[in-house]
DSSP file (Angstrom, degrees, kcal/mol; ACC not computed):
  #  RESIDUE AA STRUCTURE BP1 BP2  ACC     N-H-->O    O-->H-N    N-H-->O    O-->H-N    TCO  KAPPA ALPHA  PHI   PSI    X-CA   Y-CA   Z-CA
    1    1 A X              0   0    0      0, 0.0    26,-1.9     0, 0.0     2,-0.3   0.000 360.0 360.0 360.0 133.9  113.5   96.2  142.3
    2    2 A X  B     +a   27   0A   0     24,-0.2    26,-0.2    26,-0.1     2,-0.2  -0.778 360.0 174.4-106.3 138.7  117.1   96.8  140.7
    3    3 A X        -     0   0    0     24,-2.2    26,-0.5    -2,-0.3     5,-0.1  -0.777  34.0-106.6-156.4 138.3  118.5   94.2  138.2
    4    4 A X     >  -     0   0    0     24,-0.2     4,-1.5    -2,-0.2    26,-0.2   0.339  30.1-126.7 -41.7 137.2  121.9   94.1  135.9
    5    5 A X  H  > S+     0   0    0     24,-1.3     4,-2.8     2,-0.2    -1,-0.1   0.912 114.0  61.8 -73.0 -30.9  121.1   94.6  132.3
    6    6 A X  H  > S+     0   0    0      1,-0.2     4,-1.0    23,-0.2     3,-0.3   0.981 110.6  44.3 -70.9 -55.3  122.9   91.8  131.3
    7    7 A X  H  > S+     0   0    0      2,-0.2     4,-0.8     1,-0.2    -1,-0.2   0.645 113.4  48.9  -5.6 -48.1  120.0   90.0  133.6
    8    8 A X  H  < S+     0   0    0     -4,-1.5     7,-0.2     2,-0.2    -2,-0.2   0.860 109.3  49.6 -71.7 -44.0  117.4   91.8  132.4
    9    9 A X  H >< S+     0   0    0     -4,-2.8     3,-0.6    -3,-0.3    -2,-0.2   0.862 113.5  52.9 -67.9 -39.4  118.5   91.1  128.6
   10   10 A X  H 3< S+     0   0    0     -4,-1.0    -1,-0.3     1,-0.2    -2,-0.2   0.689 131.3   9.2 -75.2 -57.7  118.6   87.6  129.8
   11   11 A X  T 3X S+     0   0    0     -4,-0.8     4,-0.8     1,-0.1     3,-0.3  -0.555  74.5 133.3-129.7  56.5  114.9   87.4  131.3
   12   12 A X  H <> S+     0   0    0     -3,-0.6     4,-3.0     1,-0.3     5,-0.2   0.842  81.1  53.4 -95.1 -20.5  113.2   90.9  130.1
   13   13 A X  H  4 S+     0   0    0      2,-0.3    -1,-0.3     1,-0.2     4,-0.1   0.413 116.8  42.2-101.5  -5.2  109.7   88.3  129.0
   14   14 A X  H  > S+     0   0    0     -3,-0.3     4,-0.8    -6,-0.2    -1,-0.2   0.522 117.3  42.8 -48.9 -48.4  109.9   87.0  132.6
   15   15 A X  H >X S+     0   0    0     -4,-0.8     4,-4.2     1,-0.3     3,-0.5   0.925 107.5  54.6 -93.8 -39.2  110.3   89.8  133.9
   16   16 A X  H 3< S+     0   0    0     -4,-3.0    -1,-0.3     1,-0.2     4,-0.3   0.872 109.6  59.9 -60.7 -22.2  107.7   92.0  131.8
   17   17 A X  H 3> S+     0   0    0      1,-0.2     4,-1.1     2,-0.2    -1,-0.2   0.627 104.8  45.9 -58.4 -27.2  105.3   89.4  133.0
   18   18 A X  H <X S+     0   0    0     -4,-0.8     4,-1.5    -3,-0.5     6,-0.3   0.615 104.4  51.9-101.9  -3.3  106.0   90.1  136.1
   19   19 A X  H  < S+     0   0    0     -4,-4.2    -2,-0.2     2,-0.2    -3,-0.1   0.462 111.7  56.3 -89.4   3.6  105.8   93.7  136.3
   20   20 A X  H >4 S+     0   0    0     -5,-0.4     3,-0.5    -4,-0.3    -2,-0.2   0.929 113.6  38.0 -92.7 -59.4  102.2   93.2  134.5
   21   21 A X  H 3< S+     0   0    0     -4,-1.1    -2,-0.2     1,-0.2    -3,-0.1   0.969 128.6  34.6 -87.3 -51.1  101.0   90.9  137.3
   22   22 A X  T 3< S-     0   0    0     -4,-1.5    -1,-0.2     2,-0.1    -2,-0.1   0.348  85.7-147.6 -72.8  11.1  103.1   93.4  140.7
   23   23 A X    <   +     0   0    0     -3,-0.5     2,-0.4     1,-0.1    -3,-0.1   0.892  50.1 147.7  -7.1  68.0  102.3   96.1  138.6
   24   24 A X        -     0   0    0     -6,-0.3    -1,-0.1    -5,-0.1    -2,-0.1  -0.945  54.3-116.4-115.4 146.5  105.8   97.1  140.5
   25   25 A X        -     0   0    0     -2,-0.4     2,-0.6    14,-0.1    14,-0.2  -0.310  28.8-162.0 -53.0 129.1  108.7   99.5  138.6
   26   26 A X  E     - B   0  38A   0     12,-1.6    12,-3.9    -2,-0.1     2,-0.5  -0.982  11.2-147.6-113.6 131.1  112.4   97.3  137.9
   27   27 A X  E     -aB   2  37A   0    -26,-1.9   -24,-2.2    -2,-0.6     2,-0.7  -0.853   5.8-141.2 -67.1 121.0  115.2   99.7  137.2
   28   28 A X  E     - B   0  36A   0      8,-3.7     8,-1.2    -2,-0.5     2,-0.4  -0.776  20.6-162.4 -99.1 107.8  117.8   98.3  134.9
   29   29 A X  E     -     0   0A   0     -2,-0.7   -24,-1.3   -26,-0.5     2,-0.5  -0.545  17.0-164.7-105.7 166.9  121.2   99.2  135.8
   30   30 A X  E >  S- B   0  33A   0      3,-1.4     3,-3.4    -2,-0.4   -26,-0.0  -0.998  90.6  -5.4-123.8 117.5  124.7   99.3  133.9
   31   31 A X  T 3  S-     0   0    0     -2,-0.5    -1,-0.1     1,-0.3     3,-0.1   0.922 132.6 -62.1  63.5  12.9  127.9   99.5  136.0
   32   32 A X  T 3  S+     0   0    0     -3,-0.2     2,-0.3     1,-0.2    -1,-0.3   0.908 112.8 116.8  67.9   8.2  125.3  100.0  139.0
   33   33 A X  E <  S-B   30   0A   0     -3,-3.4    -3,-1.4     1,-0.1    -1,-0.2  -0.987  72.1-113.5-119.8 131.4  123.8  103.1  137.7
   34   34 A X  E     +     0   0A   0     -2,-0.3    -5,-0.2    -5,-0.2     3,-0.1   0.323  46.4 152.5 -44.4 169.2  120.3  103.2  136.7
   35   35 A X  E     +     0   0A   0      1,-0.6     2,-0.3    -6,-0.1    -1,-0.2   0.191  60.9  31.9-161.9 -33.6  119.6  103.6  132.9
   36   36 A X  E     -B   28   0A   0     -8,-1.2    -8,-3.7     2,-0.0     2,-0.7  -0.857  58.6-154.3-140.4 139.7  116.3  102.1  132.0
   37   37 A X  E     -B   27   0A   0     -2,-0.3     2,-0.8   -10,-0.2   -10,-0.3  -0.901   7.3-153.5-135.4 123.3  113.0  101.7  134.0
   38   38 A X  E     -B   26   0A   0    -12,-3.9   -12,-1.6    -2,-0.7     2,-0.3  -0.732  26.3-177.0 -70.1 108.3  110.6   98.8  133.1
   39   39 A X        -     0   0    0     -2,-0.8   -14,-0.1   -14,-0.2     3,-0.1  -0.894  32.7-109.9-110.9 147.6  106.9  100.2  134.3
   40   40 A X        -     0   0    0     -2,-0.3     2,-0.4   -21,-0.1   -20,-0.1  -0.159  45.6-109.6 -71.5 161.0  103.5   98.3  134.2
   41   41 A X        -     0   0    0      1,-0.0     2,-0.6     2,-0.0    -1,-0.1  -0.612  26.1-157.3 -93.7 151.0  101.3  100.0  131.4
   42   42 A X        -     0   0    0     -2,-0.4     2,-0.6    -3,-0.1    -1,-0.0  -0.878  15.6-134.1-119.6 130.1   98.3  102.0  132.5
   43   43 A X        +     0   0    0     -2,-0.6    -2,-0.0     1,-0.1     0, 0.0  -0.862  27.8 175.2 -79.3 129.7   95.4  102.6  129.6
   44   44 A X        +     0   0    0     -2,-0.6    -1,-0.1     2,-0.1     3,-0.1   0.162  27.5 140.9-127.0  -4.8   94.7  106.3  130.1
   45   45 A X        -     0   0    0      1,-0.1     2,-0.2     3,-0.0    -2,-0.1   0.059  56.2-122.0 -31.5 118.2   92.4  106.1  127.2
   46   46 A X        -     0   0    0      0, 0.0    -1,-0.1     0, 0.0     3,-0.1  -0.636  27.5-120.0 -80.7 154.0   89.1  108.4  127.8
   47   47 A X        -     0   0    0     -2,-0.2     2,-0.2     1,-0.1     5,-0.0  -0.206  40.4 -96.3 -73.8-169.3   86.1  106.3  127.7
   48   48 A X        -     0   0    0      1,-0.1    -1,-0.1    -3,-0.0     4,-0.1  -0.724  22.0-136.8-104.6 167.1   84.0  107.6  125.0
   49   49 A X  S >  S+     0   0    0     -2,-0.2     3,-1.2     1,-0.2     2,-0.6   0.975  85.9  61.6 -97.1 -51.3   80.9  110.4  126.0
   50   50 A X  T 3  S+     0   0    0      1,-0.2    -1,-0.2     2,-0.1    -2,-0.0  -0.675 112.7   9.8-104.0 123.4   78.3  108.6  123.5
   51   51 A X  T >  S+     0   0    0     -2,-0.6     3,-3.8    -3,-0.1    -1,-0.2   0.138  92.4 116.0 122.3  -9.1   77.2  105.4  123.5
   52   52 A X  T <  S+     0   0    0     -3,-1.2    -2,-0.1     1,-0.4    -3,-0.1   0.774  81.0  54.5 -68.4 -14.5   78.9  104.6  127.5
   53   53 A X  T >  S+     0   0    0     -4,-0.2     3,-1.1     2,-0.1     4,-0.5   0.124  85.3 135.0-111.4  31.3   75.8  104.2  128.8
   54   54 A X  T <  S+     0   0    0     -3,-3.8    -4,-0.0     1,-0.2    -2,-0.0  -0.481  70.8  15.1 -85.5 133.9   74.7  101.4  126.2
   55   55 A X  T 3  S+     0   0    0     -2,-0.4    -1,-0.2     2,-0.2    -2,-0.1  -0.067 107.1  84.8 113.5 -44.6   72.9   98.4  127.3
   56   56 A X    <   +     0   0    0     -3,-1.1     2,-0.4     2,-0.0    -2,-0.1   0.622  69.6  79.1 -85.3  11.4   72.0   99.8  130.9
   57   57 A X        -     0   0    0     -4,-0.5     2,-0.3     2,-0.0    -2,-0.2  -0.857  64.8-166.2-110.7 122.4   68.9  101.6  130.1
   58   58 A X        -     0   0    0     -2,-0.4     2,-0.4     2,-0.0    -2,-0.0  -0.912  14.6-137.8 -96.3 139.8   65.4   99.2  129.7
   59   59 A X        -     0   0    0     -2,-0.3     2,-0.5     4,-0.0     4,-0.1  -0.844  17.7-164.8 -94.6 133.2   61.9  100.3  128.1
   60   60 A X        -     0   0    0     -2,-0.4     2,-0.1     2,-0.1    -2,-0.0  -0.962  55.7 -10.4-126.0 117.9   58.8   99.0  130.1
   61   61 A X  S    S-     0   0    0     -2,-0.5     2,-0.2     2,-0.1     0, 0.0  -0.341 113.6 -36.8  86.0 179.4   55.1   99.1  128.4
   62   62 A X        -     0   0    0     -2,-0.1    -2,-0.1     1,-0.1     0, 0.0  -0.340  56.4-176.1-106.5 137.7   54.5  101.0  125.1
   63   63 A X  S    S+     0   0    0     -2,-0.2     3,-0.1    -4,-0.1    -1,-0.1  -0.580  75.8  59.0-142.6  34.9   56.7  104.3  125.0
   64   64 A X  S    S+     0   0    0      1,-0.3     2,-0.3     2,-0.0    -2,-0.0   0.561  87.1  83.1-149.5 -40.0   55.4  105.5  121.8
   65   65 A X  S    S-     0   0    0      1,-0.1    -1,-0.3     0, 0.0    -3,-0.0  -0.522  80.9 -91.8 -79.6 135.2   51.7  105.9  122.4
   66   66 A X        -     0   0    0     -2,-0.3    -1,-0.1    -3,-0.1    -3,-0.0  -0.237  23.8-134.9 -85.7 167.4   49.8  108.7  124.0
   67   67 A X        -     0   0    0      1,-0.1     3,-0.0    -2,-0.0     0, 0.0   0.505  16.6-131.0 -63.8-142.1   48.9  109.0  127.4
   68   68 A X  S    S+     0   0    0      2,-0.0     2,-0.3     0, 0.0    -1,-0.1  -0.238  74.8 107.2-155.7  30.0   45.2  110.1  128.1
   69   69 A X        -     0   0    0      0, 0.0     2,-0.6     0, 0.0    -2,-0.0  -0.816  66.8-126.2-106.1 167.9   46.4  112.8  130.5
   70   70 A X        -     0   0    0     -2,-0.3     2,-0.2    -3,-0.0    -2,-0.0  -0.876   7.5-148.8-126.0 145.5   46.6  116.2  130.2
   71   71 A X        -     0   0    0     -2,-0.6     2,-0.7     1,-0.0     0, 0.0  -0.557  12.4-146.5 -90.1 141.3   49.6  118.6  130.6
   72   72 A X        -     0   0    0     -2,-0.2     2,-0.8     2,-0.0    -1,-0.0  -0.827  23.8-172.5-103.8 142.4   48.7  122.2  131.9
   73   73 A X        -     0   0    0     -2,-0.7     2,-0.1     2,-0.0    -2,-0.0  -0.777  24.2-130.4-118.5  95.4   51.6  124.6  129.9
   74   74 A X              0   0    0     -2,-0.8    -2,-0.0     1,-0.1     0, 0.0  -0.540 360.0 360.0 -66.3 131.6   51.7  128.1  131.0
   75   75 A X              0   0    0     -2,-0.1    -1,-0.1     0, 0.0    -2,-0.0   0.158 360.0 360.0 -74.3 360.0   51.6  130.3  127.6
């Protein structure tokens, strides 16, 4: 989508509302030549490595006491 700056300047909170919901590019032109391009914003943010998996993980039974098997360990 192309629209006049003086348009744009006119309805740019319309219009950033609607490049958020189309997530589609407007080019803003002057004199019918581009100069400015509105684009929706993308979070590029990395998740973080510790802690992402918090919350999906459950404990079932006692996890703390020992078992009454025995483990064979080659020495």
């Amino acid at each position: 989508m192309q629209i006049a700056a003086g348009k744009f300047k006119a309805e740019c909170l319309k219009l950033m509302d609607e490049v958020n919901q189309t997530k589609e590019d407007i080019i803003v032109t002057k004199h019918g030549k581009p100069v400015a391009k509105l684009v929706p914003f993308q979070n590029n943010e990395a998740s973080p490595v510790f802690g992402f998996l918090k919350g999906t993980i459950s404990k079932q039974g006692d996890i703390i006491s020992p078992i009454d098997e025995q483990w064979e360990a080659d020495a």
